[in-house]
C-alpha positions in Angstrom: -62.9 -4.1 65.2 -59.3 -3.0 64.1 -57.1 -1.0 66.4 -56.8 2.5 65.7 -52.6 2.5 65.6 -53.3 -0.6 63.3 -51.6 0.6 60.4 -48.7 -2.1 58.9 -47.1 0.5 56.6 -46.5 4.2 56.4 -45.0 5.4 52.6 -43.1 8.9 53.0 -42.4 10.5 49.5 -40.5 13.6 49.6 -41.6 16.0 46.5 -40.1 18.8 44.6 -41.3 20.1 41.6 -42.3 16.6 40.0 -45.3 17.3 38.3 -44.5 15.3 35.3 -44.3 12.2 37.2 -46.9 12.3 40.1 -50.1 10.6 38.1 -48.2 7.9 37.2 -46.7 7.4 40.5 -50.5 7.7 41.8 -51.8 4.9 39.7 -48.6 2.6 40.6 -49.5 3.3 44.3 -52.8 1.7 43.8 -51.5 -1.2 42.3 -49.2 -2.8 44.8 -50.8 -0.4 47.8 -53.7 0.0 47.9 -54.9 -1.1 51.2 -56.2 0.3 54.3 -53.9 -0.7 56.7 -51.3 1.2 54.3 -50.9 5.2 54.5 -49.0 7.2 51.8 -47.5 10.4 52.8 -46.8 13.2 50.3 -44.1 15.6 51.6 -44.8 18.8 49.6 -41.1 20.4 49.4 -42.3 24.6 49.2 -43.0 23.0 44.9 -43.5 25.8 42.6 -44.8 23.7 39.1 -48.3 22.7 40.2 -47.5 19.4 42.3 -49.3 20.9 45.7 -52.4 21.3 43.1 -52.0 18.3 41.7 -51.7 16.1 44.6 -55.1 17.6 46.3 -56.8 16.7 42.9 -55.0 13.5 43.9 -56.3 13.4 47.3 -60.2 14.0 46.1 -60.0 11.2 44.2 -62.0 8.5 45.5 -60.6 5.7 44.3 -58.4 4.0 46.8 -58.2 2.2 49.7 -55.1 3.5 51.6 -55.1 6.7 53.6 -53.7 9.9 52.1 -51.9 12.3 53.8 -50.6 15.4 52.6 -47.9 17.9 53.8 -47.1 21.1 53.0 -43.5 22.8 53.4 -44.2 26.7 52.7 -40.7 26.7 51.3 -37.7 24.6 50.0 -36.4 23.0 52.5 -34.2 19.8 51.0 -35.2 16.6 50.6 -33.8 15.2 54.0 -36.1 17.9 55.7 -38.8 16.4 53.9 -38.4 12.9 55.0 -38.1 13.8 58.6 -41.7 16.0 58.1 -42.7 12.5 56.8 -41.4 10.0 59.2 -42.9 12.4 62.0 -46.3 12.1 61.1 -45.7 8.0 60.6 -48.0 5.5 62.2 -47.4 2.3 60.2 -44.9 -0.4 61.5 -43.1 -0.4 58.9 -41.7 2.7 57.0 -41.0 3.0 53.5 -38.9 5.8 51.9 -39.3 6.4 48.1 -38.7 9.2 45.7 -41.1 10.9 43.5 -39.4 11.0 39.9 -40.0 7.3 38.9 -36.6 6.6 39.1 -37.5 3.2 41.6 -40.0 1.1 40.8 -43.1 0.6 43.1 -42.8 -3.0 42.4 -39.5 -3.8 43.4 -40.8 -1.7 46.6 -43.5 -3.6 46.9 -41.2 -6.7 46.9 -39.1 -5.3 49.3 -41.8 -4.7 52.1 -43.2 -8.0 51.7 -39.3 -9.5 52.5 -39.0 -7.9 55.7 -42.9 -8.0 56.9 -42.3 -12.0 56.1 -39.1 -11.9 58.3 -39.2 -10.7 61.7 -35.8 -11.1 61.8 -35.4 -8.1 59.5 -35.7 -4.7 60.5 -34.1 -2.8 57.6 -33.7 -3.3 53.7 -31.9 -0.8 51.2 -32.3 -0.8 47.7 -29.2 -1.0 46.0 -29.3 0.0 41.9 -25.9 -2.2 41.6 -26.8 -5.9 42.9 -29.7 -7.3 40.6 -30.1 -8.3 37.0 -32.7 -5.8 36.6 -33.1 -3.4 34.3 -31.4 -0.1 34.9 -30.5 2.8 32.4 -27.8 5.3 33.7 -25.8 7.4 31.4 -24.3 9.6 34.3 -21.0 8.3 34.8 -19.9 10.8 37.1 -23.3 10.5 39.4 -22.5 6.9 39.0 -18.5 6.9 40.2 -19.4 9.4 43.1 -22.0 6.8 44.6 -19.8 4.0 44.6 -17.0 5.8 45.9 -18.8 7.2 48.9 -20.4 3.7 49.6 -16.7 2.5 49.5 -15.7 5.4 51.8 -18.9 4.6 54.4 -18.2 0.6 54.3 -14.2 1.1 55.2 -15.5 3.9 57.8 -18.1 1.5 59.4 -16.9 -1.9 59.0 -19.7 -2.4 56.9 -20.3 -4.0 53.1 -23.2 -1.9 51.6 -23.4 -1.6 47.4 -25.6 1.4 47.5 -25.6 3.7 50.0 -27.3 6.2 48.1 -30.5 4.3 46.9 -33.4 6.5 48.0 -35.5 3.3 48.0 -35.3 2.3 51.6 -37.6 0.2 54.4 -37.0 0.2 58.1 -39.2 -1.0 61.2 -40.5 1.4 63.5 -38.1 0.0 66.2 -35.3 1.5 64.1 -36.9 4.5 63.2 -37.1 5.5 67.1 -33.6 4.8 67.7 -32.4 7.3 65.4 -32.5 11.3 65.0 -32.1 12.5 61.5 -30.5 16.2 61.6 -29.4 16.1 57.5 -32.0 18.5 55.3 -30.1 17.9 52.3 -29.3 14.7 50.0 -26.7 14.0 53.0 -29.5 12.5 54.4 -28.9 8.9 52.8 -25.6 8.9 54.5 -26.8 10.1 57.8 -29.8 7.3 58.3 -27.5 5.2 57.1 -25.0 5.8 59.8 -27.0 6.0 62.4 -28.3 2.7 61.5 -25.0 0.8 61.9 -24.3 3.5 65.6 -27.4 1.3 66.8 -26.3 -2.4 65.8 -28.8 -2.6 63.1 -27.8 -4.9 60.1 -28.8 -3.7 56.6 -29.4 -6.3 54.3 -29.9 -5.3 50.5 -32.0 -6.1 47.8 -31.6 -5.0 43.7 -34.1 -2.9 42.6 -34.2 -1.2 38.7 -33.4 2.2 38.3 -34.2 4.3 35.4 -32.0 7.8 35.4 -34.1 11.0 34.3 -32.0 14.1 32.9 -31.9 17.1 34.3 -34.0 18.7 31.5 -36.7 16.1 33.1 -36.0 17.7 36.3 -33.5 15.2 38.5 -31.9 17.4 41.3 -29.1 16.0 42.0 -25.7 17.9 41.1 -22.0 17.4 41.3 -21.9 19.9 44.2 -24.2 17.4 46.4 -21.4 14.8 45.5 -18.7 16.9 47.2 -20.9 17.5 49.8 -21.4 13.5 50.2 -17.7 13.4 51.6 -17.8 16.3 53.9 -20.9 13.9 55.3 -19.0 10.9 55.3 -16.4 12.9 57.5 -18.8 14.0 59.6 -20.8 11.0 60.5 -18.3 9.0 61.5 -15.4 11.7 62.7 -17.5 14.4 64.7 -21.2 13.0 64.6 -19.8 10.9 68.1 -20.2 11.2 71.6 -17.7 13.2 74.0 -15.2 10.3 75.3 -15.3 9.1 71.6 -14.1 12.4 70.2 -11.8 12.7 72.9 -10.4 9.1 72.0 -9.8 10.4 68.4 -8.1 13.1 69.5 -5.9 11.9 71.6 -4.8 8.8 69.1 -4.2 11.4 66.0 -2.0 13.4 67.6 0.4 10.6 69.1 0.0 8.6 65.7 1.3 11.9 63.9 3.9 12.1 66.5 5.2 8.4 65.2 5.1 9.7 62.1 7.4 12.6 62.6 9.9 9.4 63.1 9.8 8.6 59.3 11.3 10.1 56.0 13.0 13.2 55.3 11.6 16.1 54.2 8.1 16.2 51.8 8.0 12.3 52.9 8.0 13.3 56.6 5.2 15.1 56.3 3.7 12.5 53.8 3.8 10.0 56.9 2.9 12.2 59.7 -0.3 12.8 57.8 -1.1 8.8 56.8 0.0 8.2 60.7 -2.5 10.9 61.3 -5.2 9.6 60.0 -4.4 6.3 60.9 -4.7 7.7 64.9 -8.0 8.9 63.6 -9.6 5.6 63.1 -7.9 3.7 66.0 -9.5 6.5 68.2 -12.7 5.3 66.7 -12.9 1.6 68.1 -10.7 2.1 71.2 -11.0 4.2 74.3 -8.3 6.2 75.7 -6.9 3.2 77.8 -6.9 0.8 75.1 -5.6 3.4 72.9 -2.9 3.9 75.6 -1.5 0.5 74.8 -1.3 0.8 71.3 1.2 4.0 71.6 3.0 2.0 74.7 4.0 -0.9 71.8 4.6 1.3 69.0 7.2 3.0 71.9 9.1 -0.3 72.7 9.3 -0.7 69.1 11.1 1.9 68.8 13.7 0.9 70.6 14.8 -1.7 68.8 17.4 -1.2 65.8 18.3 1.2 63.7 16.9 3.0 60.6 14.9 0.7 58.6 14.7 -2.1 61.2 13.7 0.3 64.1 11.0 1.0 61.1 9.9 -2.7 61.0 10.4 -3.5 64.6 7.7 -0.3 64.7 5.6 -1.7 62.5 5.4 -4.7 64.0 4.6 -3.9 67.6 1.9 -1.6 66.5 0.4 -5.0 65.1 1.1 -6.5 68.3 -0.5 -3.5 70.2 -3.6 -3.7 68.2 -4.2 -7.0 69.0 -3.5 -6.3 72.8 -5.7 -3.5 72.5 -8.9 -5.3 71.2 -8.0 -8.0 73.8 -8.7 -5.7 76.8 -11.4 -4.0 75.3 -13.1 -7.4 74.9 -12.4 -8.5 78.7 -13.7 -5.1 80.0 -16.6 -4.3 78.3 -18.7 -6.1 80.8 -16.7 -4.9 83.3 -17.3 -1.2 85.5 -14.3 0.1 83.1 -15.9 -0.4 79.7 -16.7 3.1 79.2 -12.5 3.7 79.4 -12.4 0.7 76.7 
């Protein structure tokens, strides 16, 4: 007899106003999914064009294997509300997120959940639209610019070397899935599973998948306002979305780092590098502590007392280098240490 919680894979499917689209999606379901042990989960996003009827005529059909389950949300409430409504009611090992509009192909989804259920070692794949030789058909070059941009902005935030952060088509294991808490409604929600991801020491491998764009006469969403909103995200995730000590360490590192600055140019240059010095505090507060941070300034400081004008610059430049590597030094010999909180 199977176990009840024996499901391997739960499918979550956000939808908004895509009755054009949903049969075919349907009948693409019950080509590569259509198993028992596989549950597909409609998210109902408050639609207003006939997809909430169509997807109960859906349901009543009774040809398939997989269990069906439907959700209604009364009223719009974004697509990153959607998916949490989804994952909540998930039982399957494995999750898998994909859009509604056809712009994914089930196959290469289907391809991608047989990778990571054949590798234990895996415990998240996202799609990416740039990697593969498939085909693809994209005439939005704007869309297009803004994705890459923000994946470039999210790697050099989180160390990391993603393609495609953007790629609705994504699979995690449930182990990930209960580390994280999704708070995004919106199509910020990419960028905030995405984050939270790498926050728990997850690695996110990548796999090429088509992608076929629709127009917004065929109903796509997305608009350049949710690609301005992208950066505030980006900002967010990795600037405030931290904990206490963290913040405090970003602070704290700004402000002297803008303080160096104040050292340099004349005039609209000054300000020029009290701002890059700024923000260059901003991301050493990230991956050091207050004490480790602490030496960093202290170098920079002896720096500065060598020379004069543009040597007092290099001999600045030079122990901040020096500091860094200091830094990363005693945060490495303390982290198993009773101080490694102050690291």
């Amino acid at each position: 007899m199977p176990q009840e919680n024996s499901k391997i894979l739960s499918v979550v499917i956000p939808v908004y106003n895509e009755v054009n689209f949903l049969q075919k999606l349907f009948e693409q379901i019950k080509i590569y999914f259509n198993k028992e042990n596989i549950e597909i989960i409609f998210i109902d996003d408050g639609s207003t064009d006939g997809s909430q009827k169509l997807l109960k005529e859906l349901k009543r059909n009774q040809n398939y294997k997989f269990i069906y389950k439907l959700i209604r949300l009364e009223t719009n409430s974004g697509k990153g509300k959607a998916i949490q409504t989804g994952i909540k009611y998930s039982e399957g090992e494995y999750i898998l997120l994909q859009d509604a509009d056809l712009e994914l192909d089930i196959k290469d989804a289907n391809e991608m959940f047989e990778m990571i259920r054949n590798n234990k070692d895996i415990k998240c794949i996202f799609g990416s639209r740039y990697l593969s030789g498939k085909l693809k058909k994209n005439n939005y070059f704007f869309n297009n610019l803004v994705g890459k941009i923000n994946s470039l902005i999210f790697n050099i935030f989180f160390s990391q070397s993603l393609s495609d952060v953007h790629c609705g088509l994504k699979i995690l294991h449930k182990s990930v899935v209960d580390k994280i808490k999704l708070t995004v409604n919106d199509f910020g929600i990419e960028i905030d599973l995405a984050s939270q991801i790498v926050r728990n020491n997850f690695f996110i491998y990548e796999f090429g998948v088509s992608y076929f764009f629709r127009s917004k006469a065929q109903g796509k969403k997305i608009t350049w306002i949710d690609g301005i909103k992208s950066f505030y995200y980006l900002i967010k995730a990795r600037f405030f979305d931290n904990s206490f000590s963290t913040n405090l360490s970003i602070l704290y590192s700004s402000i002297y780092m803008a303080y160096v600055g104040s050292y340099f140019g004349m005039g609209i240059g000054n300000t020029l590098f009290v701002i890059t010095f700024f923000i260059i505090g901003s991301v050493i507060g990230i991956y050091f502590k207050i004490l480790s941070s602490t030496i960093v300034f202290f170098f920079i400081f002896i720096g500065s007392l060598f020379g004069k004008g543009n040597g007092t610059t290099v001999a600045v430049i030079l122990f901040f280098i020096l500091g860094l590597f200091v830094a990363r030094y005693s945060k490495n010999f303390f982290i198993k240490s009773n101080f490694r909180n102050y690291f």
